[in-house]
N, C-alpha and C positions, 0 to 999 in steps of 0.2 A: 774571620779574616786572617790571614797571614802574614805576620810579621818580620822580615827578613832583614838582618842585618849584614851589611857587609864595608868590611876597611876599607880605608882607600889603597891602601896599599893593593887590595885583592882586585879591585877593579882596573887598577892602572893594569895588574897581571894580564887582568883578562883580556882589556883594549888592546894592549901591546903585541898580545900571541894573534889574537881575532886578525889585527892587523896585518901582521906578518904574514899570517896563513892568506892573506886575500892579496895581499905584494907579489909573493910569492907562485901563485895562479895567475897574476897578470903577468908578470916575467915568463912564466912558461908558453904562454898564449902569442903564434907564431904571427908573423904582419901579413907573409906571405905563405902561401900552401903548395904544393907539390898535385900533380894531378893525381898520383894515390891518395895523396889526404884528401885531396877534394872526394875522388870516388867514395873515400870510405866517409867524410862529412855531409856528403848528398846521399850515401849508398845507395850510390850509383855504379854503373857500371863506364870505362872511360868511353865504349863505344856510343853510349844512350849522351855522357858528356856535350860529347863531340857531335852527335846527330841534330840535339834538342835545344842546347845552350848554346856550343859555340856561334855554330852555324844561324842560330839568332840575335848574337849580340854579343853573349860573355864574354868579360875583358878580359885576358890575358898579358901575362909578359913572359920574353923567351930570353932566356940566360944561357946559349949556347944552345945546347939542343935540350934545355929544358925547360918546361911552359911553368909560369906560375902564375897564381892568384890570388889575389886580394881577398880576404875572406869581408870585408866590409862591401868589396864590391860585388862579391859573391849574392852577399844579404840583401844587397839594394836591387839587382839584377831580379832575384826571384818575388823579393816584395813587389817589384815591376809588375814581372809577369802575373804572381798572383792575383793584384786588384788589376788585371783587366781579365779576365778569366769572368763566365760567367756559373750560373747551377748547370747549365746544360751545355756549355762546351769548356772542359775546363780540364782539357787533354794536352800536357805541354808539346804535342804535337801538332798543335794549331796555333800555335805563338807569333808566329810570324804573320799568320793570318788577320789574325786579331790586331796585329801591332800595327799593321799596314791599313785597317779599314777607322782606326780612330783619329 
């Protein structure tokens, strides 16, 4: 068995940096996304975007001539579509289909 000791001081070390580095991640982590960050968070292309998502539902907001989105609504949008997808049609090209026959 292995016996490890460790100060409190060293622990408080630890908590405090652990901490920080995980503050730090959340602060960088953006509310709202630009449609290149979307394309590159879906890698996506924004033409496939705009084909498959908008034109189904994805929420959007325009800041002048700039779309943005909610990356939470991003996640809830595709969790959507994903649980109604089935093993055999499960093409996000038939999303509307799907969405309109439940």
């Amino acid at each position: 068995m292995l016996n490890v000791q460790i100060d409190e001081k060293t622990v408080n070390t630890m908590l405090e940096k652990a901490i920080s580095e995980r503050v730090e991640k959340l602060a960088k982590q953006k509310y709202f996304m630009t449609y290149n960050e979307l394309a590159e968070y879906l890698n996506l292309s924004k033409p496939t975007i705009e084909d498959r998502l908008i034109k189904n539902g994805l929420k959007f907001y325009k800041a002048g001539s700039k779309y943005l989105f909610k990356r939470n609504e991003v996640d809830d949008f595709l969790d959507d579509m994903t649980a109604n997808m089935t093993a055999t049609n499960n093409d996000i090209n038939f999303f509307s289909k799907l969405k309109r026959s439940t």
